[in-house]
C-alpha positions as a printed Julia matrix, in Angstrom:
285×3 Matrix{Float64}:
 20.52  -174.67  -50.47
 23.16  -172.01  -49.91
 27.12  -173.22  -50.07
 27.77  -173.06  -46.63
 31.39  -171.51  -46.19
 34.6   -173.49  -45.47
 35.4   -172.69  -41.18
 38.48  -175.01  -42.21
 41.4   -174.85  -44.17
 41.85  -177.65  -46.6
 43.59  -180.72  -45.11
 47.21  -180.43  -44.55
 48.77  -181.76  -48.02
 51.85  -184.06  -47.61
 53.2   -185.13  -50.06
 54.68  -189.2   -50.86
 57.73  -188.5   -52.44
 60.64  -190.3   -51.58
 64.53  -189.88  -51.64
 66.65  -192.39  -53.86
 67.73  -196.01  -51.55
 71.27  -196.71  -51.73
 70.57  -200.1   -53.56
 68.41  -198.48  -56.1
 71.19  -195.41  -57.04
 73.64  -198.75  -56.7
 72.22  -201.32  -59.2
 70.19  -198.92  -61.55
 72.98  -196.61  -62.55
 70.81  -193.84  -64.0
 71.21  -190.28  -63.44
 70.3   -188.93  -60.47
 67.12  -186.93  -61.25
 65.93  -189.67  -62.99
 65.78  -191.97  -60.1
 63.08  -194.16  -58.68
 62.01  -192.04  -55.62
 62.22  -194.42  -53.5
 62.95  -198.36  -52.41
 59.76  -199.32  -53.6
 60.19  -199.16  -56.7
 63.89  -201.1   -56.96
 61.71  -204.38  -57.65
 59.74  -202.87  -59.99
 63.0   -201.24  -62.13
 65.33  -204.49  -61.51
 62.58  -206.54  -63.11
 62.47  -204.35  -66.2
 65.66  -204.34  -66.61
 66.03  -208.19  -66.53
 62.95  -209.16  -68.69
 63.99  -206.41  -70.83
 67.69  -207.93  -71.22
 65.95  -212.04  -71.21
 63.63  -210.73  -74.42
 66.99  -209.27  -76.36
 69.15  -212.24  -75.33
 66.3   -214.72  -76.49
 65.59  -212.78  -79.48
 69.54  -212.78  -80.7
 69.69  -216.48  -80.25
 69.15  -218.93  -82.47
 67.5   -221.63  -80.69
 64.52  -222.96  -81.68
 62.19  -222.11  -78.76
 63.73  -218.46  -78.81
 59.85  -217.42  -79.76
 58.2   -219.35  -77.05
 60.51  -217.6   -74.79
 60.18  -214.37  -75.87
 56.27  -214.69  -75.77
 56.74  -215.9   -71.62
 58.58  -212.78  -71.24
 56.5   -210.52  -72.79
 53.58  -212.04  -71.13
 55.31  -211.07  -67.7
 56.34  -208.07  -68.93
 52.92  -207.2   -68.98
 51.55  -208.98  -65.97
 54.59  -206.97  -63.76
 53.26  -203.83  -65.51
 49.83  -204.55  -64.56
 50.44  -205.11  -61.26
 52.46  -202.04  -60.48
 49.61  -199.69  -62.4
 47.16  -201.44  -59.47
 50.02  -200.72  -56.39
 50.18  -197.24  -58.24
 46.44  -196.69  -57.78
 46.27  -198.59  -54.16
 48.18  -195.88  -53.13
 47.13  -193.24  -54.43
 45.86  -190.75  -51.85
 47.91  -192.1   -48.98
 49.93  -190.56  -46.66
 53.08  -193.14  -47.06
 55.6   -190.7   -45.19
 56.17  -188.11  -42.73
 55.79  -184.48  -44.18
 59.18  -184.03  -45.64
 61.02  -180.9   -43.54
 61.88  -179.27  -46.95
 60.17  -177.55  -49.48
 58.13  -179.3   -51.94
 58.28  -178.28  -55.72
 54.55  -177.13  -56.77
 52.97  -177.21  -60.27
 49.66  -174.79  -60.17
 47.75  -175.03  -63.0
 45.88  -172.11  -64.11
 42.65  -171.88  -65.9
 40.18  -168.82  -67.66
 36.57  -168.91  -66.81
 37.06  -168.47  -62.87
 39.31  -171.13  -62.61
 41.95  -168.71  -61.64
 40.09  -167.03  -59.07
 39.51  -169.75  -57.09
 42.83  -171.5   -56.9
 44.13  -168.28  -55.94
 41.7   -168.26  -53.19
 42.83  -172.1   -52.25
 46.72  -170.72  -52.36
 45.85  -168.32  -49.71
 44.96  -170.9   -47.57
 48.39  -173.07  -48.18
 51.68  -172.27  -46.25
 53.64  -170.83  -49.01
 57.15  -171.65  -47.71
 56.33  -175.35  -47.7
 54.96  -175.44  -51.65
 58.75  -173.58  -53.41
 59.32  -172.99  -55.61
 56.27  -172.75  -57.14
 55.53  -173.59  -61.2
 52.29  -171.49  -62.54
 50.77  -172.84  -65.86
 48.08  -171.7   -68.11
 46.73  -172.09  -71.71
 48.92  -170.48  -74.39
 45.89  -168.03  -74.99
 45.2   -166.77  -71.78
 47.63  -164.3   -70.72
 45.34  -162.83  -67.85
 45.47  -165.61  -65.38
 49.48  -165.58  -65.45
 49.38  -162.16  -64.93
 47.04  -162.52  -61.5
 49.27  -165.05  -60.79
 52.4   -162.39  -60.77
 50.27  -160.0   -58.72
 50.64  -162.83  -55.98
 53.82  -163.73  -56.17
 54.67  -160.17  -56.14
 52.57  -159.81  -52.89
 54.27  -162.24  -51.52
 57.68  -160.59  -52.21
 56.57  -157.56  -50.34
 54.81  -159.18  -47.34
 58.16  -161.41  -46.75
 61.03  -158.75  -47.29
 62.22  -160.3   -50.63
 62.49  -164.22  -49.24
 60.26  -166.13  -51.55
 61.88  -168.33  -53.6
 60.61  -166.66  -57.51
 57.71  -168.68  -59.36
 57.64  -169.27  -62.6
 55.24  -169.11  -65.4
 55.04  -170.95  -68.28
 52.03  -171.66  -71.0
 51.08  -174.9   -72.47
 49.18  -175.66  -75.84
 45.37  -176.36  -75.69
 44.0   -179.39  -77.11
 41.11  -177.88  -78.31
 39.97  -174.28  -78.62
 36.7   -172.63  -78.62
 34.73  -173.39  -81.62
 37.68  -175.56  -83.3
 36.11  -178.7   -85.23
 36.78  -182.02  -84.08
 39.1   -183.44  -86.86
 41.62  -180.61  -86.2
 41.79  -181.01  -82.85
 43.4   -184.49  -82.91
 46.7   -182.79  -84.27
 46.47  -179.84  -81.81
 45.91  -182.67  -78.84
 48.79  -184.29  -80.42
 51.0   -181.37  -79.9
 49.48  -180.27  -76.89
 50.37  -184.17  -74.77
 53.93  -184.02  -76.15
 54.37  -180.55  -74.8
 52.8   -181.43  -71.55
 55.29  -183.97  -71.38
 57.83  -181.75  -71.99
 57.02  -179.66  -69.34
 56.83  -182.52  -66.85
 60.38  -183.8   -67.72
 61.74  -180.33  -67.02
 59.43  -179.76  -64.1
 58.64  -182.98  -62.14
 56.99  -181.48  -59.53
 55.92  -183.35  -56.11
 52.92  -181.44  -56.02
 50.13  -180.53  -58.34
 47.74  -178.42  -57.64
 43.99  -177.98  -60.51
 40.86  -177.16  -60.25
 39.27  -177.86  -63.41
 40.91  -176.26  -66.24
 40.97  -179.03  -69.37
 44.74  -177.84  -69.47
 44.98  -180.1   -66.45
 43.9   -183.37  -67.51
 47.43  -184.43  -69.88
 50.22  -183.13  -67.11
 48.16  -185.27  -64.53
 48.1   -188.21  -66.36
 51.8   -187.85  -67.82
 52.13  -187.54  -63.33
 50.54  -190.78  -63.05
 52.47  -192.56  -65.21
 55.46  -190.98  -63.98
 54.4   -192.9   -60.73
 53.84  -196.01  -62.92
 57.28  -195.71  -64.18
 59.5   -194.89  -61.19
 60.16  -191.42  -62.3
 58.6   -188.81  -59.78
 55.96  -189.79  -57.06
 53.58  -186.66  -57.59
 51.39  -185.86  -55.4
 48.19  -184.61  -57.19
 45.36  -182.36  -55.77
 42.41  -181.94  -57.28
 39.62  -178.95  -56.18
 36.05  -178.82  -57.94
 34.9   -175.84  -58.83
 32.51  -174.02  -56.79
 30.26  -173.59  -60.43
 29.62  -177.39  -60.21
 26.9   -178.39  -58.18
 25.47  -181.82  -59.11
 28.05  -183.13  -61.35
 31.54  -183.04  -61.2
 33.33  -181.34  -64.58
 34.59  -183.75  -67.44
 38.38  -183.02  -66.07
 37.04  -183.48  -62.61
 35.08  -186.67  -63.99
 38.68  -188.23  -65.89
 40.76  -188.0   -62.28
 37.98  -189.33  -60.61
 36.99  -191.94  -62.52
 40.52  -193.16  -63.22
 41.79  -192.87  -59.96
 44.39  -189.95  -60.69
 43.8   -187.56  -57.89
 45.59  -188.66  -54.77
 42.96  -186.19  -53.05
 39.67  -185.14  -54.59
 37.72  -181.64  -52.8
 34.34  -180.79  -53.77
 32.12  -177.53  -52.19
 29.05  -178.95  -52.3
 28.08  -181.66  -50.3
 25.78  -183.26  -52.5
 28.42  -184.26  -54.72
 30.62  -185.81  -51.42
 27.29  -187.81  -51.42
 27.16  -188.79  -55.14
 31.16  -189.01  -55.68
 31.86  -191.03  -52.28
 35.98  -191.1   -52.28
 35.32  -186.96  -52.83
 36.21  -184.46  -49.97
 33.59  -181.89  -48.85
 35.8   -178.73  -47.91
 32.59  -176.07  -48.02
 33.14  -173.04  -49.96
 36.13  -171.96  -50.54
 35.28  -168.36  -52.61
């Protein structure tokens, strides 16, 4: 059956983030861009804080029951982490807020193969003064889909007189290349989830923006747990590629399956039909 072309842009993308409560900058005391983003998560941080300072107390005394007490704690430790991983996912694809008026930070993640093709396609359809400034990321190797990625931007510059707020571009280690052997890989994953994670610290975007690229998988999940945490609520966005028509990629698969994706677009709708929380957007090429 022929892909039948999007008439539509995709939805309008909001994203959930939330500015710092006056009680949570108050009675955390942590720096400012580390912050819960919002009120919601005061509970979540205040009762960290206090198990975390019941276990040390109990461990530094001497009495008797100090284990017993430590093992309640930890036990609720757990059970309050539990719990906010399941709020986490509950909410995942709402729209908790208003559109924010400002500008929301974008991470666009890159990918060879086509990858890069389409999401450049999907960017056209996005209004570019609401996703600034804009973070572009690709595997270390593949220096041609950062440089169609500048060819935008530097459209972009033209068509608005000089306006645009610049992108940037950065790379980020694979976890496995072409052809590597299995055993190897586990050091280059290694390497490749703690620079991911570095490049979420320095980034935390509100936005992220994939469509299939492996690259993808490690800075969504280091997003999600971000959420988890109280760190940055990041809004993530996740568009199939057009090449998939009966199953979804394994990245696709992993932020499906696990709940990642706050919104999940396919382009055929056969897999709307097999993948039921998926959103059938037509072609997008």
């Amino acid at each position: 059956m022929p892909c039948e072309r999007s008439k539509f842009p995709l939805p309008p993308i909001c994203s959930s983030h939330r500015a710092p409560s006056t009680t949570s900058r108050s009675l955390l005391a942590l720096p400012r861009r580390l912050l819960p983003p919002g009120a919601c998560y005061t509970w979540f941080s205040l009762s960290l804080h206090f198990i975390a300072y019941s276990y040390m107390s109990a461990m530094e005394s001497k009495d008797e029951n100090c284990f017993f007490i430590s093992m309640v704690i930890s036990i609720g430790l757990i059970f309050i982490a539990i719990v906010r991983v399941i709020y986490v996912i509950y909410q995942t694809g709402k729209p908790l807020r208003p559109k924010s008026p400002k500008p929301m930070s974008t991470l666009i993640v890159l990918g060879s193969g086509g990858h890069t093709a389409e999401m450049i396609n999907v960017l056209s359809t996005l209004q570019k003064d609401r996703f600034m400034p804009r973070f572009y990321i690709a595997a270390a190797t593949d220096n041609m889909s950062l440089q169609k990625a500048r060819v935008l931007e530097d459209s972009l510059v033209d068509t608005n007189g000089g306006k645009v707020i610049p992108a940037k571009f950065m790379q980020i280690y694979r976890s496995r290349e072409v052809g590597q052997s299995y055993i190897t890989s586990i050091g280059t994953t290694l390497i490749a989830i703690a620079h991911a994670l570095w490049l979420m610290i320095k980034i935390r975007p509100q936005v992220i923006l994939c469509n299939g690229p492996g690259t993808c998988v490690p800075l969504c999940v280091i997003a999600f747990l971000f959420k988890v945490i109280g760190i940055r609520w990041s809004s993530i966005f996740y568009v199939e590629s057009i090449a998939r028509v009966k199953r979804l990629s394994l990245s696709g698969l992993l932020l499906y399956k696990l709940h990642i994706a706050d919104q999940f677009y396919v382009q055929w709708p056969q897999l709307q039909r097999k993948y039921p929380r998926a959103l059938y957007v037509g072609c997008l090429m």
